[in-house]
Biopython code that builds the backbone (N, CA, C, O; Angstrom):
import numpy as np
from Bio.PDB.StructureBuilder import StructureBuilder

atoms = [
    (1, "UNK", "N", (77.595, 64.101, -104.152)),
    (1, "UNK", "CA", (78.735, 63.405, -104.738)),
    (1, "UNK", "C", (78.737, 61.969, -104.235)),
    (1, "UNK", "O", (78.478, 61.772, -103.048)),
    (2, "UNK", "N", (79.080, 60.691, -105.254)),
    (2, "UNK", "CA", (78.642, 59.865, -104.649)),
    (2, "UNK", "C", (79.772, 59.210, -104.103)),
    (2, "UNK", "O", (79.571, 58.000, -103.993)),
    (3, "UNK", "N", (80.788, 59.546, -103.757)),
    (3, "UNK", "CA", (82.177, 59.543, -103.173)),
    (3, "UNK", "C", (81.802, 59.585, -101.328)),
    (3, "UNK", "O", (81.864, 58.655, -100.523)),
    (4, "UNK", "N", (81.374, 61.176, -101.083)),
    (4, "UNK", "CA", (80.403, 61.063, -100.110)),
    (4, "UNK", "C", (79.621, 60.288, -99.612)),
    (4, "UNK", "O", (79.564, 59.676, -98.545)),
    (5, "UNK", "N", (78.778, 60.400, -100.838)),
    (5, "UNK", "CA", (77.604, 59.434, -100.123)),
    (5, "UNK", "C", (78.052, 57.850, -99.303)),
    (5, "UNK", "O", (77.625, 57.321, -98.277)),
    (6, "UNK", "N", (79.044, 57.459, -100.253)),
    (6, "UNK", "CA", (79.136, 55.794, -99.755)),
    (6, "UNK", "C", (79.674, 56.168, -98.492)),
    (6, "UNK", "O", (79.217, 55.466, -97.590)),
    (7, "UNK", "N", (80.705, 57.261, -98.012)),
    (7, "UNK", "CA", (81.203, 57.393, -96.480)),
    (7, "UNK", "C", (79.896, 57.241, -95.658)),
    (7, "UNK", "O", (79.893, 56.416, -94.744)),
    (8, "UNK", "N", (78.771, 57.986, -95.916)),
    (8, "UNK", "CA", (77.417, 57.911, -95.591)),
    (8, "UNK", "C", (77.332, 56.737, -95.301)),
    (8, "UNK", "O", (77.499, 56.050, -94.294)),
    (9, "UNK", "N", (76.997, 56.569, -96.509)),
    (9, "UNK", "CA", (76.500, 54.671, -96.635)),
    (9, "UNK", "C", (77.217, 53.381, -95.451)),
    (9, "UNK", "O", (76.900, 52.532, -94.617)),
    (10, "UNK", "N", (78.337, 53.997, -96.119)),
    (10, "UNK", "CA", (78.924, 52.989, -94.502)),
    (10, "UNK", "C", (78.764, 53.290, -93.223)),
    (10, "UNK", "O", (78.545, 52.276, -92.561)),
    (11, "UNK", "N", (78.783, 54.188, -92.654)),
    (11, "UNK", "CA", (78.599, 55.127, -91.637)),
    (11, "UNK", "C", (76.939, 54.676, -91.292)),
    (11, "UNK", "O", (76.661, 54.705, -90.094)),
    (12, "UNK", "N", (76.006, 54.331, -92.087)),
    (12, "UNK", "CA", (74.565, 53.966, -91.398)),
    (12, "UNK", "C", (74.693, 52.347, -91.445)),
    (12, "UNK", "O", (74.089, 51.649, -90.630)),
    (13, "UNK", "N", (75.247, 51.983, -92.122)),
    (13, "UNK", "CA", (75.516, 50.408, -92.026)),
    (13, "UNK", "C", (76.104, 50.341, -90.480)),
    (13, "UNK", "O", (75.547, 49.642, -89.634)),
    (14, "UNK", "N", (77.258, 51.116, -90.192)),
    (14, "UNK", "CA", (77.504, 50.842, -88.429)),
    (14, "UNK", "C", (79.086, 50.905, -88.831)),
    (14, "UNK", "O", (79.865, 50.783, -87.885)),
    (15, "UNK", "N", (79.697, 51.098, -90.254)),
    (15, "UNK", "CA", (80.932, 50.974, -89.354)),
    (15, "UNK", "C", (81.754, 52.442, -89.365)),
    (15, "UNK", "O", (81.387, 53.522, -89.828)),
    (16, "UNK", "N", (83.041, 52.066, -88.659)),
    (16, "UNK", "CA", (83.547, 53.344, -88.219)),
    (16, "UNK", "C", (84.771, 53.865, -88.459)),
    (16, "UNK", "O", (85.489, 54.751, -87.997)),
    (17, "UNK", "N", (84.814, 52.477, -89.927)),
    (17, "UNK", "CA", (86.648, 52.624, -90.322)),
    (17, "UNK", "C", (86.088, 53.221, -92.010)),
    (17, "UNK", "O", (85.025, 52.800, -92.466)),
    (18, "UNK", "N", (86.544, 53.745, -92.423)),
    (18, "UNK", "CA", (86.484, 54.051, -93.782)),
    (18, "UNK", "C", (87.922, 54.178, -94.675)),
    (18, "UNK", "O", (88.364, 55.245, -95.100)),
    (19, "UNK", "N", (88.360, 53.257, -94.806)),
    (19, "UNK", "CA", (89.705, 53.211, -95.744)),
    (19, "UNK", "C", (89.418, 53.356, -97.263)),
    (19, "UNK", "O", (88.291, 53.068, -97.664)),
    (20, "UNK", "N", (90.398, 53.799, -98.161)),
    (20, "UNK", "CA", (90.082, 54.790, -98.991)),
    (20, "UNK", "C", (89.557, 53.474, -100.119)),
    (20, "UNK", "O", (88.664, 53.668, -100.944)),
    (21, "UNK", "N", (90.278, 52.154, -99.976)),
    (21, "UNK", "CA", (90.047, 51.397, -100.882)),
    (21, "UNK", "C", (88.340, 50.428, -100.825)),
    (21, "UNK", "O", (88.002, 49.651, -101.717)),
    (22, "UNK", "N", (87.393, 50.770, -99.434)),
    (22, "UNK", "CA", (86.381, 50.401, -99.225)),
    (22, "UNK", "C", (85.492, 51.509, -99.561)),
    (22, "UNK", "O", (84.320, 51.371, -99.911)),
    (23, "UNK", "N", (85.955, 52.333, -99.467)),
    (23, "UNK", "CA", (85.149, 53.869, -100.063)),
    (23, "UNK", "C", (85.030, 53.587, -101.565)),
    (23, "UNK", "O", (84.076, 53.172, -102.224)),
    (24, "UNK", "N", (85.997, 53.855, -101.835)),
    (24, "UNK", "CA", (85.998, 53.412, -103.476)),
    (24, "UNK", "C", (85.132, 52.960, -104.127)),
    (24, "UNK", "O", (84.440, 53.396, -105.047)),
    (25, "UNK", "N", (85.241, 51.371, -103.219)),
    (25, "UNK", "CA", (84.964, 50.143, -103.752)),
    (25, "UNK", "C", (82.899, 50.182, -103.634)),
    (25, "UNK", "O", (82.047, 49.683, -104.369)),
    (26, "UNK", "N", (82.796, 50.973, -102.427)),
    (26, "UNK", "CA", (81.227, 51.313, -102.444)),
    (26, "UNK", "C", (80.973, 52.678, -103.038)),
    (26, "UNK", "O", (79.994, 52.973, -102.353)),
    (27, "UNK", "N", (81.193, 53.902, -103.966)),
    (27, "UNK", "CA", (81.139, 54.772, -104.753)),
    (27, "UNK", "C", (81.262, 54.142, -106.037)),
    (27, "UNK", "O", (80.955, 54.892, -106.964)),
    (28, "UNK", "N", (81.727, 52.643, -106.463)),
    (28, "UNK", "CA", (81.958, 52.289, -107.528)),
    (28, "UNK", "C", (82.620, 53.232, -108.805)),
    (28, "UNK", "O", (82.329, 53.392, -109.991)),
    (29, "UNK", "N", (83.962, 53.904, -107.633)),
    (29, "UNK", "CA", (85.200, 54.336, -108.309)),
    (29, "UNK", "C", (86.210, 53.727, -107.993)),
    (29, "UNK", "O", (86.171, 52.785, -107.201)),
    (30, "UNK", "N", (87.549, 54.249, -108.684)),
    (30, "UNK", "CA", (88.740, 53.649, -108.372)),
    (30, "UNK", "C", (89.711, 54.218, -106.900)),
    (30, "UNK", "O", (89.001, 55.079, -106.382)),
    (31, "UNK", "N", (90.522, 54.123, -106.382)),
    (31, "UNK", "CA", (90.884, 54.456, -105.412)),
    (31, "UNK", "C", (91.377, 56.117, -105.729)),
    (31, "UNK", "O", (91.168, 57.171, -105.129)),
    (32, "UNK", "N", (92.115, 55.774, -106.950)),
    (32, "UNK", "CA", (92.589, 56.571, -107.182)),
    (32, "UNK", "C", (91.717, 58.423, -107.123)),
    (32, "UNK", "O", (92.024, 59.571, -106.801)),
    (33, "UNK", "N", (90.374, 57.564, -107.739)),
    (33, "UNK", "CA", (89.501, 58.685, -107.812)),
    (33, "UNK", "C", (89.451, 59.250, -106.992)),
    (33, "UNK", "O", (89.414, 60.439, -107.309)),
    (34, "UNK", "N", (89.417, 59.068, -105.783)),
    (34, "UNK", "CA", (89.116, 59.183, -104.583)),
    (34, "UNK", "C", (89.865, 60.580, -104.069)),
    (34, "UNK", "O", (89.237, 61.604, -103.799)),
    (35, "UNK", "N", (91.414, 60.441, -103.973)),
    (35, "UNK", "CA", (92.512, 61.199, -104.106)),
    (35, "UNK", "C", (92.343, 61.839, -105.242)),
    (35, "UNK", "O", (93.225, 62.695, -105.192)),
    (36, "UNK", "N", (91.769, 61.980, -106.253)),
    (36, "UNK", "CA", (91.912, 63.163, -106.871)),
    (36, "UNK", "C", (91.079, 64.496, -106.775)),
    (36, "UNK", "O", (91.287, 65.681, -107.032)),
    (37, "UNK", "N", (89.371, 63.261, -105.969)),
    (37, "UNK", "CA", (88.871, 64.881, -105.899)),
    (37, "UNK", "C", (88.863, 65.445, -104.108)),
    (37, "UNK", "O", (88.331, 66.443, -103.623)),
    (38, "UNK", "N", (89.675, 64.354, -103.447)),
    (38, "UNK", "CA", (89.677, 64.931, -102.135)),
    (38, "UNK", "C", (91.289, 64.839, -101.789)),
    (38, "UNK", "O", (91.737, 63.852, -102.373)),
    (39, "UNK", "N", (92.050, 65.348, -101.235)),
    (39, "UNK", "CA", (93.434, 65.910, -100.826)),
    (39, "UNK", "C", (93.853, 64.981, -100.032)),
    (39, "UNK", "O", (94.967, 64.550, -100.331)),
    (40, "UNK", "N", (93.096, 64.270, -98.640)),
    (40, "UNK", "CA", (93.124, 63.210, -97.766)),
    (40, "UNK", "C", (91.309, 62.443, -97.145)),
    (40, "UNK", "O", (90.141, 62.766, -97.358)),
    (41, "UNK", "N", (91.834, 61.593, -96.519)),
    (41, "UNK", "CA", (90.354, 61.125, -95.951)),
    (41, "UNK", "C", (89.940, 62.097, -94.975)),
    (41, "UNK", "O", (88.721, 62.227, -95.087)),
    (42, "UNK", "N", (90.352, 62.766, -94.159)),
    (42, "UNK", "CA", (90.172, 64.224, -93.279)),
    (42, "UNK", "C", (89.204, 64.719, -94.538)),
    (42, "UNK", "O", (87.979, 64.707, -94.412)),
    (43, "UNK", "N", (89.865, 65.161, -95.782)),
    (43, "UNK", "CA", (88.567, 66.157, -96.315)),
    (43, "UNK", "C", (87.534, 65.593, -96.702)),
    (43, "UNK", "O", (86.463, 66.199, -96.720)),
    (44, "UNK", "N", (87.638, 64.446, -97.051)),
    (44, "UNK", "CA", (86.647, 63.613, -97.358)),
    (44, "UNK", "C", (85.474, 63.112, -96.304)),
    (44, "UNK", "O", (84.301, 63.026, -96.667)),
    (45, "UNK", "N", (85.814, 62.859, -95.248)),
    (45, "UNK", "CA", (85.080, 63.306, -94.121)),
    (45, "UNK", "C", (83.852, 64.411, -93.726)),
    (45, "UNK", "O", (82.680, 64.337, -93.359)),
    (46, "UNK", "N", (84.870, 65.518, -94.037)),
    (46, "UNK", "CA", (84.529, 66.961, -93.648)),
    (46, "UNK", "C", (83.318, 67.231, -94.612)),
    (46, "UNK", "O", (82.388, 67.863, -94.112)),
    (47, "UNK", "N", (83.179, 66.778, -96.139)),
    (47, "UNK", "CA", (82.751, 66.431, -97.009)),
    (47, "UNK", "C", (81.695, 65.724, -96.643)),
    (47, "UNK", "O", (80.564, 66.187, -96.789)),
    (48, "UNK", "N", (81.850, 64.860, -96.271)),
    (48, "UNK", "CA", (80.875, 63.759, -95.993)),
    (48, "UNK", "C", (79.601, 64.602, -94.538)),
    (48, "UNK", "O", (78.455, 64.217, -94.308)),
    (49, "UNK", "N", (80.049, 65.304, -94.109)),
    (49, "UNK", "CA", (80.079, 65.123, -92.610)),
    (49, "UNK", "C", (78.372, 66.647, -93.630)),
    (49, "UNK", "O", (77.142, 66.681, -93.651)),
    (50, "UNK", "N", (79.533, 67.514, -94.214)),
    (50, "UNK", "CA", (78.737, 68.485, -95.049)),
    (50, "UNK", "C", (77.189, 68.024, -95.418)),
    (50, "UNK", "O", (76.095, 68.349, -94.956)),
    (51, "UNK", "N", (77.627, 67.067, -96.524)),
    (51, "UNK", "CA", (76.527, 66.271, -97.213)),
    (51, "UNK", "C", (75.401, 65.929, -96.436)),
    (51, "UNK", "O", (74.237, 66.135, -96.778)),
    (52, "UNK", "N", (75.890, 65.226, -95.032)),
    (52, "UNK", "CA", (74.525, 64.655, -94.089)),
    (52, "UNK", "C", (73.878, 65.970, -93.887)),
    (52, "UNK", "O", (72.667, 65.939, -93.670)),
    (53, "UNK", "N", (74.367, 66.924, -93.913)),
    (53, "UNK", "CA", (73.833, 68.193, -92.919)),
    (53, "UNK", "C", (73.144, 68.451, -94.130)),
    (53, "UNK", "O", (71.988, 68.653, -93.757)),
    (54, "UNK", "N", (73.187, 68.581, -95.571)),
    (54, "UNK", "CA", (72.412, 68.645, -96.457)),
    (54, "UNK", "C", (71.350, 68.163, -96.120)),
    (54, "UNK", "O", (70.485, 68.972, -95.784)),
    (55, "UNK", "N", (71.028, 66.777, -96.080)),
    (55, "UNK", "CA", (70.271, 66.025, -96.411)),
    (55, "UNK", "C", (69.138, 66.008, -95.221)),
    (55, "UNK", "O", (67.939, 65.740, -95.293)),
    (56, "UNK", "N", (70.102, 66.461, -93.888)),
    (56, "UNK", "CA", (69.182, 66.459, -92.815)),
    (56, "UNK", "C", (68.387, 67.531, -93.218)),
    (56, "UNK", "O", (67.167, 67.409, -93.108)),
    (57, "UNK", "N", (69.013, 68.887, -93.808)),
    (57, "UNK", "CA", (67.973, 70.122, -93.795)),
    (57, "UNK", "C", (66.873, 69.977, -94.827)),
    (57, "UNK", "O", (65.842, 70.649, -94.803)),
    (58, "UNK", "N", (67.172, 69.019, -95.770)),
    (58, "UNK", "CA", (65.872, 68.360, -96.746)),
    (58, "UNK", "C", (65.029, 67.640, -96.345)),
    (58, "UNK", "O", (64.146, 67.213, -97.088)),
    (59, "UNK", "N", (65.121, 67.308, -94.928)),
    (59, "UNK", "CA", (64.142, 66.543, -94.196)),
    (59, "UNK", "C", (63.177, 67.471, -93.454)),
    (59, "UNK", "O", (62.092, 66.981, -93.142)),
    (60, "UNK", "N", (63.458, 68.915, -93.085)),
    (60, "UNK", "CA", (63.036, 69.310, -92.464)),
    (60, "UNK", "C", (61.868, 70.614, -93.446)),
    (60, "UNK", "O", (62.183, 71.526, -94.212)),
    (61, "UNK", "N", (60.477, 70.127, -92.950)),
    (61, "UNK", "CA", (59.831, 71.294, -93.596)),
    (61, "UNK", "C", (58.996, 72.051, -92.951)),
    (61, "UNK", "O", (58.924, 71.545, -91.832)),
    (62, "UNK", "N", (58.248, 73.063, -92.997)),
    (62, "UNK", "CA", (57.633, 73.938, -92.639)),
    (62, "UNK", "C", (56.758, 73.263, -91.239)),
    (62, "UNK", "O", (56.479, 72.119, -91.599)),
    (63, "UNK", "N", (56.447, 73.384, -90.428)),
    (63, "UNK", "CA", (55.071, 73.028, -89.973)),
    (63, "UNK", "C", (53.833, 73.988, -89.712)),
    (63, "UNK", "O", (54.004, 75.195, -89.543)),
    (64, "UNK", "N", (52.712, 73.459, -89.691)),
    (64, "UNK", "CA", (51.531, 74.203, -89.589)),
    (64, "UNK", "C", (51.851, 75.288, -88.518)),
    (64, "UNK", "O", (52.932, 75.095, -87.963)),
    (65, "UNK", "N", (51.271, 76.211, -88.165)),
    (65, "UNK", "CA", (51.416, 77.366, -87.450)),
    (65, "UNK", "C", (49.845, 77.777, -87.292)),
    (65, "UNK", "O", (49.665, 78.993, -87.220)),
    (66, "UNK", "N", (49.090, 77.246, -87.249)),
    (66, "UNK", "CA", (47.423, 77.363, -87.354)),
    (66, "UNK", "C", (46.893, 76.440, -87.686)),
    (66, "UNK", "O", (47.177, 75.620, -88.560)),
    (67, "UNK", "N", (45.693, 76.544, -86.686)),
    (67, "UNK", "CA", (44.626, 75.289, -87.160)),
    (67, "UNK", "C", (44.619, 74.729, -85.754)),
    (67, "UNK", "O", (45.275, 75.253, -84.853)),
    (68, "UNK", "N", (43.650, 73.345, -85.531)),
    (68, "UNK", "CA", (43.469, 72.348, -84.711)),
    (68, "UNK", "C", (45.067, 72.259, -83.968)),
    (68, "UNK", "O", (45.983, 71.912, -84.714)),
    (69, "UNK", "N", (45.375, 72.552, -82.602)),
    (69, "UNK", "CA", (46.256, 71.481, -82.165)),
    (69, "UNK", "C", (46.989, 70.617, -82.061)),
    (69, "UNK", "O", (48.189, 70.579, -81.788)),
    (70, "UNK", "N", (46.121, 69.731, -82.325)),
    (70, "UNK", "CA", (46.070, 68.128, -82.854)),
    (70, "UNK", "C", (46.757, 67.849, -83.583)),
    (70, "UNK", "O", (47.566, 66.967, -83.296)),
    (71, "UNK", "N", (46.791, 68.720, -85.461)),
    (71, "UNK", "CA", (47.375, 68.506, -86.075)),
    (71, "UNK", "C", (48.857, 69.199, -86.239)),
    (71, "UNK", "O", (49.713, 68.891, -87.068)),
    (72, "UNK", "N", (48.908, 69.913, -85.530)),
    (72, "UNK", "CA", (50.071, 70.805, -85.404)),
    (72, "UNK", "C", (50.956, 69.770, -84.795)),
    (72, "UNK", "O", (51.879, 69.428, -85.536)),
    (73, "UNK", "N", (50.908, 69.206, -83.672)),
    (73, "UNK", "CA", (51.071, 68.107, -82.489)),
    (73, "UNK", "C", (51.363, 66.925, -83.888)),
    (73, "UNK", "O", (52.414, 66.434, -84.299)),
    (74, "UNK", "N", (50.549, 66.831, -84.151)),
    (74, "UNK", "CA", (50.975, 65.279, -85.320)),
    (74, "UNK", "C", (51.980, 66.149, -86.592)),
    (74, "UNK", "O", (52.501, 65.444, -87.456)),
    (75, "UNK", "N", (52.131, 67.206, -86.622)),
    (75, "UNK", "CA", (53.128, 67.045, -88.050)),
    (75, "UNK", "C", (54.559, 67.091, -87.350)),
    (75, "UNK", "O", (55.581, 66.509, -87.714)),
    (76, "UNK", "N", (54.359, 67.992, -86.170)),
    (76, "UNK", "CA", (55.910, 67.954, -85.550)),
    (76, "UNK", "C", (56.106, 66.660, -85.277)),
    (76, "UNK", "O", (57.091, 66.256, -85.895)),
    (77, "UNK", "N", (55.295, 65.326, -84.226)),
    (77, "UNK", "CA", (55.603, 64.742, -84.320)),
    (77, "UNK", "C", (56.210, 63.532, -85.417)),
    (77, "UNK", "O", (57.214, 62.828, -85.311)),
    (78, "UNK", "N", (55.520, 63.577, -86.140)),
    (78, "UNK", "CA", (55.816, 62.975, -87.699)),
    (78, "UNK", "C", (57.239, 63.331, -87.916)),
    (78, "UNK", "O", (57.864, 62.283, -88.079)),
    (79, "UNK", "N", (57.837, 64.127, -87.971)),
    (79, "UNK", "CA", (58.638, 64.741, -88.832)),
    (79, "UNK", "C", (59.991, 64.636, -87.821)),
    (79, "UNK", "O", (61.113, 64.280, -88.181)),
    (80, "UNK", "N", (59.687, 64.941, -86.799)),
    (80, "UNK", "CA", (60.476, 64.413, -85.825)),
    (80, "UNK", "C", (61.197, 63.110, -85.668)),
    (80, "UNK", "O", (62.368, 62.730, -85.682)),
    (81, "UNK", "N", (59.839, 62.512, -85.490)),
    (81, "UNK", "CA", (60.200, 61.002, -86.150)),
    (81, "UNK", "C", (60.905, 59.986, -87.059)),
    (81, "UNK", "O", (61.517, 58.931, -86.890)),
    (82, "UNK", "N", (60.467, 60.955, -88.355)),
    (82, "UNK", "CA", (61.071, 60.570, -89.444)),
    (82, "UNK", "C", (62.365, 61.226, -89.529)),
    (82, "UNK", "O", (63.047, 60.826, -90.473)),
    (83, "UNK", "N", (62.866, 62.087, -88.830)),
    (83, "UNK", "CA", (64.077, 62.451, -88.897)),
    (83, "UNK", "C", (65.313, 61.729, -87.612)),
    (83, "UNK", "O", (66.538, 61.747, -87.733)),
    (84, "UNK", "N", (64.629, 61.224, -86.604)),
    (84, "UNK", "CA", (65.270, 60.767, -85.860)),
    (84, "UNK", "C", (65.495, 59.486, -86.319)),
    (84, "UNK", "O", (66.519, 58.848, -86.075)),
    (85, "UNK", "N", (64.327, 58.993, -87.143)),
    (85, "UNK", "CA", (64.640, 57.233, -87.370)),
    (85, "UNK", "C", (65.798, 57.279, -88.758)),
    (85, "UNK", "O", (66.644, 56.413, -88.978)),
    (86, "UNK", "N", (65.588, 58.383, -89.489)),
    (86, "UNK", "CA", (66.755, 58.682, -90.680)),
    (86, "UNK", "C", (67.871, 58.379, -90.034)),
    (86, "UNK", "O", (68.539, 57.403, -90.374)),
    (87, "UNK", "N", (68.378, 59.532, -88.560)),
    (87, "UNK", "CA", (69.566, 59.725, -88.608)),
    (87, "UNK", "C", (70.261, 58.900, -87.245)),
    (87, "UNK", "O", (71.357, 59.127, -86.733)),
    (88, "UNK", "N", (69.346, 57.978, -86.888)),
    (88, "UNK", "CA", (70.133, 57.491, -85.669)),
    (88, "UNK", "C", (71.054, 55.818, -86.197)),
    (88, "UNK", "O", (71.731, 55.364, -85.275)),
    (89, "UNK", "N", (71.077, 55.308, -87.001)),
    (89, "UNK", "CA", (72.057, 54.695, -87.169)),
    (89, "UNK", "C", (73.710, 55.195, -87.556)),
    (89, "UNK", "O", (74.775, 54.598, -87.400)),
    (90, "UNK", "N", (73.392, 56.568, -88.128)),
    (90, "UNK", "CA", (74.707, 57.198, -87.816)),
    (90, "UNK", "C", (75.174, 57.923, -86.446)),
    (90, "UNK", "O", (76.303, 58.280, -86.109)),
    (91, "UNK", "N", (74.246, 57.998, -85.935)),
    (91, "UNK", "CA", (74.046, 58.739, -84.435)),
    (91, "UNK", "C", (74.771, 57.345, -83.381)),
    (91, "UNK", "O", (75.527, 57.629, -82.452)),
    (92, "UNK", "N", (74.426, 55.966, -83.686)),
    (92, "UNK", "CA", (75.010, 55.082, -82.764)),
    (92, "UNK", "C", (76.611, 54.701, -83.706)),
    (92, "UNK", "O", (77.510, 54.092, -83.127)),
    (93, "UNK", "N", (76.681, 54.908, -84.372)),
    (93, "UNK", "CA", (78.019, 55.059, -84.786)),
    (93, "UNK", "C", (79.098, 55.998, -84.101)),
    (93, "UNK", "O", (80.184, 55.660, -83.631)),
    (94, "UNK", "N", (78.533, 57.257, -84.160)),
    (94, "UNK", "CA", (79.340, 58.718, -83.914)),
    (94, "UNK", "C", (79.358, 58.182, -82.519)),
    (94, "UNK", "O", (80.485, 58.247, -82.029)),
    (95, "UNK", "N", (78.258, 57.565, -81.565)),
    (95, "UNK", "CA", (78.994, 57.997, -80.415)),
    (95, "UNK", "C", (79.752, 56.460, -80.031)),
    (95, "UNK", "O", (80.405, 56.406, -78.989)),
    (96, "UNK", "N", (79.662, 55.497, -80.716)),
    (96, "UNK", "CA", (80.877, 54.196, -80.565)),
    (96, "UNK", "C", (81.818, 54.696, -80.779)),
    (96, "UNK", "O", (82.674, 54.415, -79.939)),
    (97, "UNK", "N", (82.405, 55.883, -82.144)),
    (97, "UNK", "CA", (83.290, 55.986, -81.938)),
    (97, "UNK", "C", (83.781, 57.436, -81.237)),
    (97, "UNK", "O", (84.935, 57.736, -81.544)),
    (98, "UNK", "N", (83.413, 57.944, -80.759)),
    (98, "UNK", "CA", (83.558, 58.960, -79.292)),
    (98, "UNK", "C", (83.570, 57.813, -78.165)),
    (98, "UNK", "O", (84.774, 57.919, -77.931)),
    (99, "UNK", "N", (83.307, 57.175, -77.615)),
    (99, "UNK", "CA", (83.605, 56.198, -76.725)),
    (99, "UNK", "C", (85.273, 55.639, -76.854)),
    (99, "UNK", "O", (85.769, 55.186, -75.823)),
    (100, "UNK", "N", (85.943, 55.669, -77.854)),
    (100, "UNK", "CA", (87.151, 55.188, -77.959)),
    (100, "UNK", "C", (88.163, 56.127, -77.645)),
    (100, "UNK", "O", (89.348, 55.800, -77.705)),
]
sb = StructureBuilder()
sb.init_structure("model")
sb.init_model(0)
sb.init_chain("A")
sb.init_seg("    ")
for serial, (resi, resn, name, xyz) in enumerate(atoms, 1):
    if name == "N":
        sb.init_residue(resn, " ", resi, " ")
    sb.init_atom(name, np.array(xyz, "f"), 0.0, 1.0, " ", f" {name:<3s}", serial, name[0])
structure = sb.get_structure()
């Protein structure tokens, strides 16, 4: 939902306020929309919070289980990688705002 997503979206950009009329305004809906398909920003959140966990488990795929070492060693690392570099601009967000 792309209501979601922009909470996302802001959330890897770095920030940590999401008011309903900047949500909106990056979902390229009306405010109003906003409130109609979520009850408050709490569910919208919760929503949001859902969605990443989607997206993280689409990052994650099988790895080799046989073969060379080596390559076993390079797909975890790979993938590792690519999942940590995905999700750590929301990761230095979450904990700026746990620090408050």
């Amino acid at each position: 939902m792309k209501i979601a997503d922009a909470v996302l979206a802001l959330l890897d950009e770095g920030e940590s306020q999401f008011p309903a009329d900047r949500v909106a305004e990056r979902a390229g809906v009306s405010r109003r929309l906003v409130f109609h398909h979520f009850a408050d920003m709490a569910q919208l959140i919760e929503t949001a919070i859902a969605r990443r966990l989607e997206q993280l488990m689409e990052q994650i795929r099988p790895l080799p289980t046989e073969g060379p070492r080596a390559v076993r060693v390079d797909a975890l690392t790979e993938q590792r990688a690519r999942i940590l570099e995905w999700i750590t601009p929301a990761q230095l967000t979450t904990m700026r705002l746990e620090q408050r």
